[in-house]
N, C-alpha and C positions, 0 to 999 in steps of 0.2 A: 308517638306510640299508636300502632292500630287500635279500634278500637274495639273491644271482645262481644264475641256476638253471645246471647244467652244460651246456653245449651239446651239443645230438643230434648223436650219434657218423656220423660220414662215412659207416659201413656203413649205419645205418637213415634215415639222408636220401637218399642213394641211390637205396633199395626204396623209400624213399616216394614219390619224384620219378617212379620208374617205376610206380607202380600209379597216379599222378595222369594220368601220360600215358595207361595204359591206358584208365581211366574216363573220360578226354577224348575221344578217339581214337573208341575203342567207341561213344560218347554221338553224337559226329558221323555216324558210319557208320549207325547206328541212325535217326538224325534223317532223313536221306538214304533212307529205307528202302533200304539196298545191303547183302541178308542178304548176295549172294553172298561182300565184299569182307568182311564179319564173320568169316565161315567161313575165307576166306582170311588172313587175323588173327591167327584162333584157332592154325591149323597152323601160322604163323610162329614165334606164341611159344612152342610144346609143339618148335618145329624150334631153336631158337636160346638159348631162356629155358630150357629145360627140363635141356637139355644142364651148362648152367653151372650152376646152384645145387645145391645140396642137397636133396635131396627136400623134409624137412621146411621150408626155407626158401620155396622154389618154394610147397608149397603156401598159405604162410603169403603171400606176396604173392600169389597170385592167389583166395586168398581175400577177402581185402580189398577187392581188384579187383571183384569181383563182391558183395560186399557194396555198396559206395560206387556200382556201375554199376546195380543193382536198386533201393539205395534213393533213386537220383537222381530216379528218377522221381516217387516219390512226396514227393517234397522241392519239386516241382516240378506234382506236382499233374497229370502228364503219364502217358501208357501208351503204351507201343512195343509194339509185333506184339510176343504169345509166339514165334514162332520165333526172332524177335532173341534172348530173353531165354534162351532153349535151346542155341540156337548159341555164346552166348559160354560156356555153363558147360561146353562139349566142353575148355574149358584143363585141365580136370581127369581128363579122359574117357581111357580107351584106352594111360594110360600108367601105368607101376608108379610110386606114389607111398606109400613105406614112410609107416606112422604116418597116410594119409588122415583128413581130418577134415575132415567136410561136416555145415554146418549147418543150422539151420530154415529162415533163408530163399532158401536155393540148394534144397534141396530142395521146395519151395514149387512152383520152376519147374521141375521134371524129369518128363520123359515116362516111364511108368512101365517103360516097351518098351527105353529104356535108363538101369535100373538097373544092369545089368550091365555097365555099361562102367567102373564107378567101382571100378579095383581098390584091393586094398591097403587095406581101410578099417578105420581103427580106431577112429572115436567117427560115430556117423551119428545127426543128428536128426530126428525125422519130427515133433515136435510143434508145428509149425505149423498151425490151424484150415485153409488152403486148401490141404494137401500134397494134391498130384496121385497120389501113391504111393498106391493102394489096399490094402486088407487082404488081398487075393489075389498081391499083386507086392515081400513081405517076402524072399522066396525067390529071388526075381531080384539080387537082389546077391549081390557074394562077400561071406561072414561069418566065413570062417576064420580074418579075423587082430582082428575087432571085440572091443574090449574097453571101448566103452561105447555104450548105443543110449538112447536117449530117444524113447518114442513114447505122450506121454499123450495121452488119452481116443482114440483112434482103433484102439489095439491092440484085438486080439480072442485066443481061444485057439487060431487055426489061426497066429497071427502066433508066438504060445511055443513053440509045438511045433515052426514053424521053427527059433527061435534056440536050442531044445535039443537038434536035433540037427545044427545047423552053427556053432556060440556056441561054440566049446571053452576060450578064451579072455575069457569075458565076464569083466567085472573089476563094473560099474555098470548096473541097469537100471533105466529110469524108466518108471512106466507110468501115474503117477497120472492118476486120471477115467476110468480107461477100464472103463467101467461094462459090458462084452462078454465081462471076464474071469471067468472062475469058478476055482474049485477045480480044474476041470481042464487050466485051464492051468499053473499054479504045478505040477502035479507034474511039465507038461513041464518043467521047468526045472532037474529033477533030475542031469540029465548036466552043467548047468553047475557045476562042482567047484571054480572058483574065483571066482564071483559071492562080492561083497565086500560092494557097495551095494545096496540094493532099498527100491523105494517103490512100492507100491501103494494107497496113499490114493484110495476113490470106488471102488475096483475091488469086484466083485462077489463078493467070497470067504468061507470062513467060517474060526472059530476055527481048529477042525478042518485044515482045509487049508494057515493059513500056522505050526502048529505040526509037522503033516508037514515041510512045505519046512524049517522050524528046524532037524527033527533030522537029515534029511540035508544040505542045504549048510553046512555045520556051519562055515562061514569068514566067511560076513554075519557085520560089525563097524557096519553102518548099520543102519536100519531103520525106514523110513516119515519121515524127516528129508528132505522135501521142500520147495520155494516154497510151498505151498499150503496153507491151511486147512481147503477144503471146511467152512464154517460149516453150512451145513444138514445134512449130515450127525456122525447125533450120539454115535458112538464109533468108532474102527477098531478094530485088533486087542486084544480084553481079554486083560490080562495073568492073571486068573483061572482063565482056561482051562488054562493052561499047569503042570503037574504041578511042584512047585518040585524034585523031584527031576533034571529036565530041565534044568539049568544051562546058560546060554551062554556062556562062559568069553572069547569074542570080541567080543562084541558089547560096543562102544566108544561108538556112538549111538544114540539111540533115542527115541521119540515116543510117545505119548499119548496118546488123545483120550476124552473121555467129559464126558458131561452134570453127572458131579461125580466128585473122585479123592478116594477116599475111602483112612482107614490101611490097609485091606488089598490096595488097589492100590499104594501106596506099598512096602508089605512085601513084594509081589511085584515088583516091580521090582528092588529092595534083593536079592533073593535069588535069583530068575534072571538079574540080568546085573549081577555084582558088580565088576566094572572099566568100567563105564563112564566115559568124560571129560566127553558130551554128554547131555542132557536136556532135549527140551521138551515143556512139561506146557501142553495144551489143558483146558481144564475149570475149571470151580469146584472150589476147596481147600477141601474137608470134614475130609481128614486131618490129621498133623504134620507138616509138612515136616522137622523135623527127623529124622526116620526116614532120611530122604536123607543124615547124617550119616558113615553106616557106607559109605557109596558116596569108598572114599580118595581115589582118581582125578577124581574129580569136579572138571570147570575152568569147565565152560558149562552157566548155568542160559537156561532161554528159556520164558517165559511167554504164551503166547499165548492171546488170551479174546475168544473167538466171537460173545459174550454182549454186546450194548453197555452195558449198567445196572449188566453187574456188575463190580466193584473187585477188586483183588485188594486180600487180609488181610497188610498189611505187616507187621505184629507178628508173625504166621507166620512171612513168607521172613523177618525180621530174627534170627528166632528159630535158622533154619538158617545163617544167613549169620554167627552167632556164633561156630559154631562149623566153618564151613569156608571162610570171607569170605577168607582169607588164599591159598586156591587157585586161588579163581575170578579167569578172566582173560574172560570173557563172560556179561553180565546182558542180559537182556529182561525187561523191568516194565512197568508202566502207567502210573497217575497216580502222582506223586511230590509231597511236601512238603518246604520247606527240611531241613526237620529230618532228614528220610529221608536225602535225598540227602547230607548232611552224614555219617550216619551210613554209609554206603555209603564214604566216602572214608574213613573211620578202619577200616572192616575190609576193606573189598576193594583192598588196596594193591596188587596187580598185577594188576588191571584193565586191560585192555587195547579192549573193546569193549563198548559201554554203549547202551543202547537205553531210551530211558521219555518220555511224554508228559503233558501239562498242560493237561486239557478243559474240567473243571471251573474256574469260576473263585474259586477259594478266597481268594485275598488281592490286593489291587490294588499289592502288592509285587513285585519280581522276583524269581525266582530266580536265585539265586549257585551256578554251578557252581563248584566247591571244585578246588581244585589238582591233579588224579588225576597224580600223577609219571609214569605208565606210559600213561596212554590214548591211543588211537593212532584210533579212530573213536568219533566221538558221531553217535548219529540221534534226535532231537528232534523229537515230535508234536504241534501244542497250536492250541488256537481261540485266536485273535486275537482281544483283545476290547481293546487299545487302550492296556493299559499297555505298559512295556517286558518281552518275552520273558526274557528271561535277561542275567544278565549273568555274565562270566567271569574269575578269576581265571586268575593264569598256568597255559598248557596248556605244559609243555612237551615233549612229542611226539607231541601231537595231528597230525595229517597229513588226516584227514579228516570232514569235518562235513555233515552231511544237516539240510535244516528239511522237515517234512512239515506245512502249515498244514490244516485240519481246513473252515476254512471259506475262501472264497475269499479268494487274497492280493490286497494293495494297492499302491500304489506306495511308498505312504510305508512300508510296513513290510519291502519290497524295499530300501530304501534305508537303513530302518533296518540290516538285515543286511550289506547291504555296508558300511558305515562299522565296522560291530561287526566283522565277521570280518577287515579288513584292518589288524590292526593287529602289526605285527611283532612288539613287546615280549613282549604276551602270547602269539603263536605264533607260535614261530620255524621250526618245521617245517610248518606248513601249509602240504599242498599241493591241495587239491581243497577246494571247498565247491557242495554241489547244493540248489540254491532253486527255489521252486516259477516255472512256466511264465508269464510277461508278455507283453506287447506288446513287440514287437519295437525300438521305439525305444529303452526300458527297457531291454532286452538288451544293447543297441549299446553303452549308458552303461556297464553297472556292468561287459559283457564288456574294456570300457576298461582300469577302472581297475583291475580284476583283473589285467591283464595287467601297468601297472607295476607292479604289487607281485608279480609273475610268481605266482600263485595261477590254476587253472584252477576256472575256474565254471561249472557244468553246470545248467542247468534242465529239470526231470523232472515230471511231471503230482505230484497231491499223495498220492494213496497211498503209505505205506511198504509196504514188501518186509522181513518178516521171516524 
């Protein structure tokens, strides 16, 4: 028997029924070219909707609203007048909305002349490639209550020296790619006192400058732990530089990157930021990983390799993972062997999130993933070369499954997956599984029979996201 999913709560069918109306409604008015009756729409719902909810609710449905009305168009292969597109995002405009939270592609379409009307904001995106917000109009919003901004490659250092002296409240900045930044921005950023998160991957800085910023924000717990890899780019911040007497007692994550990590990068790591939980290591392993043993805290290794030819040295990570397998609740690996992967399920028993791929074609065997009691996400990379991908023992609280196919998928190997992943016995918690992008008939089918086995199936172009 399937097993039944709980039915959506009265309150969120509701909002959902009303944000379906909105992106109907607006959709028609928009089709109609009738800005005026848009505008008039807009003041309806900030007169009637705005009144009755909850800030934070209100903005959460009319975010979605304009999510689902922006990206209708391009679902659709259609463009409405930008003043449509303008006009409806005034739902947000001119009124106090505690905790604001405006994303990439609402700010995509915003005039930069009213930045200002967006009070109350406390996470703001600008990293959309076509934001209209130029590097002159960071200032035009309020920032007094922003406590996350996101504005990669577009930032420049007149945009830091805004947020450090109106940011009092930063909590997360993201800035990765933004190749305009120098050393002189980062020291703007000194008045921020409670900046927690920072990524500046691609940015133009030197050692020098993000070891200033270390020892005055002295509360960064993240660090360069971003989406991104920047592969051409062939080290960020070396950890060499850094005086081991200089300790970061806070800093919780942290990243990596270099052409090779060798033991004395490792050692510095180990000894400037001796509580960390998170680590990922970009580079060829020169060193011991074992060194990483002294790091108690340590829950998430994440391996990333720029490099396409080169392997990572499992007899290394196994070598670490001996002796601290039993902490870790998130791995990032590469190519895997049955044997590896069996060996991963005897020391990493509270594993929780597993990430590794199967390029190579080493055996015209499958892989048997091994029972992980605790794993709650697998994401899975590998060429299709025409035997069966994996097969799986019981998952039981597996919840969520990614296949990333390396070379284009096919139908029949679509269909291999859906037969595989819908099988109750072996997961009883499955709730998502995301497969690579088909023909739309294909879709129709396997979005079917996902549905009786109440499973939601997502299909995503084929790069993973690490």
């Amino acid at each position: 028997m399937p097993r039944l999913k709980e039915p959506t709560p009265l309150r969120k069918a509701a909002y959902g029924r009303l944000v379906t109306h909105f992106v109907n409604y607006f959709d028609r008015l928009s089709i109609d070219c009738r800005l005026s009756d848009i505008r008039r729409s807009v003041a309806q719902i900030k007169g009637y909707v705005y009144p009755s909810l909850p800030p934070s609710l209100y903005n959460e449905v009319c975010s979605e609203f304009l999510h689902k009305f922006l990206w209708i168009q391009r679902d659709r292969y259609e463009n409405r007048p930008g003043c449509h597109n303008r006009a409806a995002l005034e739902v947000l405009m001119d009124i106090d909305i505690v905790g604001l939270h405006c994303g990439a592609e609402i700010m995509k379409n915003v005039d930069h002349e009213d930045a200002h009307r967006f009070r109350r904001l406390s996470i703001l995106k600008l990293d959309h490639p076509w934001t209209n917000v130029g590097t002159k109009s960071l200032g035009n919003f309020e920032l007094q209550d922003l406590t996350e901004l996101h504005y990669s490659y577009l930032c420049v250092d007149r945009d830091l020296e805004v947020i450090g002296t109106t940011c009092p409240k930063l909590l997360l900045l993201d800035i990765e790619g933004a190749k305009s930044v120098t050393d002189r921005g980062l020291r703007a950023l000194r008045p921020c006192s409670e900046l927690r998160i920072l990524s500046i991957v691609g940015c133009k800085v030197s050692d020098n400058g993000v070891n200033q910023l270390l020892n005055v924000n002295e509360k960064i717990t993240e660090f360069n732990v971003g989406l991104h890899t920047f592969p051409r780019q062939r080290r960020t911040f070396d950890v060499l530089s850094r005086p081991k007497a200089l300790v970061c007692p806070y800093m919780r994550r942290f990243s990596i990157k270099s052409d090779s990590i060798t033991n004395a990068q490792l050692l510095a790591i180990v000894e400037l930021f001796p509580n960390l939980t998170h680590l990922r290591i970009n580079g060829e392993i020169e060193g011991n990983l074992s060194t990483l043993n002294r790091l108690k805290e340590l829950e998430e290794l994440n391996f990333v390799i720029s490099k396409y030819d080169y392997y990572l040295p499992m007899e290394n990570v196994n070598e670490l993972l001996a002796s601290i397998g039993k902490n870790i609740t998130m791995l990032n690996l590469m190519e895997l062997k049955q044997e590896e992967l069996d060996f991963l399920y005897k020391l990493c028993v509270n594993i929780e999130f597993l990430t590794f791929c199967r390029v190579k074609y080493l055996s015209p065997n499958s892989l048997i993933v091994p029972s992980f009691k605790k794993l709650k996400t697998l994401k899975y990379s590998f060429a299709y070369s025409g035997q069966q991908i994996l097969e799986f023992s019981r998952m039981p609280k597996l919840e969520d499954l990614y296949f990333f196919p390396i070379t284009k998928p096919n139908y029949h190997l679509i269909q291999m997956i859906a037969a595989l992943m819908l099988d109750d016995e072996k997961f009883p918690n499955l709730e998502s599984v995301y497969a690579p992008a088909v023909a739309d008939g294909v879709r129709e089918s396997i979005n079917q029979r996902a549905a009786e086995r109440n499973i939601n199936f997502f299909f995503q172009p084929s790069t993973p996201s690490y």
